[in-house]
Backbone bond lengths (Angstrom), bond angles and torsions (degrees), N, CA, C in turn:
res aa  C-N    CA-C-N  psi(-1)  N-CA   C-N-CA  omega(-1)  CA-C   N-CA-C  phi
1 X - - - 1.446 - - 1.523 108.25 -
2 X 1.420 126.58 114.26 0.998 114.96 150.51 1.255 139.39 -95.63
3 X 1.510 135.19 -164.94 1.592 123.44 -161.38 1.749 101.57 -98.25
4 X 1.219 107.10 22.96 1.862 99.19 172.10 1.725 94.70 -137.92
5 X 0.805 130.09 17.42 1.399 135.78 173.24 1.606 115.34 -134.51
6 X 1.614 110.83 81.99 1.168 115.66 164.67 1.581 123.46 -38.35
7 X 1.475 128.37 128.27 1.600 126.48 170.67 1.536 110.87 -96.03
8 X 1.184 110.07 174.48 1.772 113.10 157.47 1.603 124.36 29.04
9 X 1.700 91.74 53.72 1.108 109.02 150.13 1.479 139.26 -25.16
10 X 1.778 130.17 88.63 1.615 104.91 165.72 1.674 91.94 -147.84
11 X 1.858 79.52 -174.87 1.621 92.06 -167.60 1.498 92.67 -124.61
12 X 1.386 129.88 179.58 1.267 150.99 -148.59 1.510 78.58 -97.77
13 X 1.501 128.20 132.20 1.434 170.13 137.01 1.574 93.51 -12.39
14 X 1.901 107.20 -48.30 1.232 88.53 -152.24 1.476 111.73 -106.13
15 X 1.686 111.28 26.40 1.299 122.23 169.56 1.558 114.74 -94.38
16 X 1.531 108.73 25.14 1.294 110.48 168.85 1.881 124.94 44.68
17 X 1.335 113.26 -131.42 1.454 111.29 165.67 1.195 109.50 -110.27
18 X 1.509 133.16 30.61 1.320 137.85 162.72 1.475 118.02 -69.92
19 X 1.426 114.33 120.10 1.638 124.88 155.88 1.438 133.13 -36.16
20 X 1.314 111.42 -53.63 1.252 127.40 -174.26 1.325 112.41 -78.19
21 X 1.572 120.34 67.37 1.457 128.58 -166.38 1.712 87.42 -140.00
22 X 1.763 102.07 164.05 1.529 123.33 139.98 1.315 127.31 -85.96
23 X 1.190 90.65 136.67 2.129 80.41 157.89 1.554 127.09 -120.14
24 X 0.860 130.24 156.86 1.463 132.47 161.00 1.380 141.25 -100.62
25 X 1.051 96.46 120.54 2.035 99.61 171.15 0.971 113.26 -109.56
26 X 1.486 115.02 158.55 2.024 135.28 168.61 1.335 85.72 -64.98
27 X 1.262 119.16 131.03 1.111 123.22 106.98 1.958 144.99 -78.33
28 X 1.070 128.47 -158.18 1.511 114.27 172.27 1.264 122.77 -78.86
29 X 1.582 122.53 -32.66 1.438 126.20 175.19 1.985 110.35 -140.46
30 X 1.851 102.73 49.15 1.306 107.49 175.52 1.397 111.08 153.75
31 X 1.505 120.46 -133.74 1.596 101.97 175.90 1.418 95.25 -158.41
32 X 1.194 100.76 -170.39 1.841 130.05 -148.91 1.242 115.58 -135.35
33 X 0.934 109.15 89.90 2.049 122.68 172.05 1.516 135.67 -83.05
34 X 1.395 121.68 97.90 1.350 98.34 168.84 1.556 115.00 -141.68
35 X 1.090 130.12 -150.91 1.442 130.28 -152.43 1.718 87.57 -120.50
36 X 1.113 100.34 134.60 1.766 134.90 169.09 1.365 95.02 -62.79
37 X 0.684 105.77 -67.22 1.840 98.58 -173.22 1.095 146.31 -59.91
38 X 2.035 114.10 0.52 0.490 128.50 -139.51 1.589 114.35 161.19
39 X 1.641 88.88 59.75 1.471 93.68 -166.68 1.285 122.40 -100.12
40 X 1.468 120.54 16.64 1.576 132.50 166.82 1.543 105.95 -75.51
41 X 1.460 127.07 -54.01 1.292 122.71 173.99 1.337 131.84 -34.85
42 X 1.533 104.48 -11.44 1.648 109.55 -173.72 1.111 143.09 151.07
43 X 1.382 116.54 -154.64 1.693 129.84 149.11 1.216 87.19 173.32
44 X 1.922 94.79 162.44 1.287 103.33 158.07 1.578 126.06 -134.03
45 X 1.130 154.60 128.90 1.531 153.40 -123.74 1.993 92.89 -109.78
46 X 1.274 80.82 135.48 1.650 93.61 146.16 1.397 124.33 -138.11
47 X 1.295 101.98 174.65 1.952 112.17 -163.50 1.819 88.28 -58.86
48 X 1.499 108.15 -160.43 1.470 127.58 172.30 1.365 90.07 -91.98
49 X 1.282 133.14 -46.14 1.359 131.42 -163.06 1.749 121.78 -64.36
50 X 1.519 78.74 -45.37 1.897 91.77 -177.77 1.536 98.58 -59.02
51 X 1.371 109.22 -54.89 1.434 105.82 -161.98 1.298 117.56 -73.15
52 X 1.422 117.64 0.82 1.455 136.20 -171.90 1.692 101.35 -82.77
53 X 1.317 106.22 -47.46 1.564 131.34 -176.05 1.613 110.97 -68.84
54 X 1.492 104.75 -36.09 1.428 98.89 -166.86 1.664 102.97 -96.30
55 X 1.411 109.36 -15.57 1.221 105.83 166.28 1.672 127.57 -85.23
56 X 1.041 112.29 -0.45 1.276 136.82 -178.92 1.732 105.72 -80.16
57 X 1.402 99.49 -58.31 1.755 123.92 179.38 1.615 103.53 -47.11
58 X 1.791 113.57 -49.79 1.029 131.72 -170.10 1.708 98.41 -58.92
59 X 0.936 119.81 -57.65 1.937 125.57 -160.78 1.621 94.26 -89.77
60 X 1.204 142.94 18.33 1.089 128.18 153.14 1.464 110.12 -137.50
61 X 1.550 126.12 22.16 1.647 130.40 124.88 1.679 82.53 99.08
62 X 1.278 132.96 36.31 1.482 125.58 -162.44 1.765 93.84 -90.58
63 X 1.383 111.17 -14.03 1.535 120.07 173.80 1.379 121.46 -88.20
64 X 1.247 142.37 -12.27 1.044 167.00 -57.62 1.767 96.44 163.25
C-alpha cells in the first residue's frame, strides 16, 4: 500500500444499501474519503492524526 493509493475500501454497516454514504480507505499514514455516489470524483486523505481527532469529535457528538 502506498500513501496515494487508498486500500480496503468500506462504508459504515449501518448505511445499509443506501448510496448516499462515504467510504474509507488506509492510506499509508491515515485514510481516504470519498462519496458513494460518485466515486470517480475522488477522495481526499488525511494524516493518522487528523483522522484520529475527527474521529474522536465523532464518538463524543461534538457535531451533534
Amino acid at each position: 500500500m502506498t500513501a496515494l493509493m487508498p486500500a480496503n475500501w468500506r462504508k459504515s454497516s449501518r448505511s445499509g444499501q443506501r448510496t448516499s454514504c462515504v467510504e474509507v480507505g488506509r492510506v499509508a499514514d491515515g485514510a481516504a474519503v470519498r462519496d458513494t455516489k460518485d466515486r470517480s470524483a475522488g477522495y481526499f486523505t488525511t494524516t493518522d492524526t487528523q483522522w484520529t481527532a475527527f474521529i474522536d469529535a465523532v464518538k463524543s457528538n461534538r457535531f451533534d
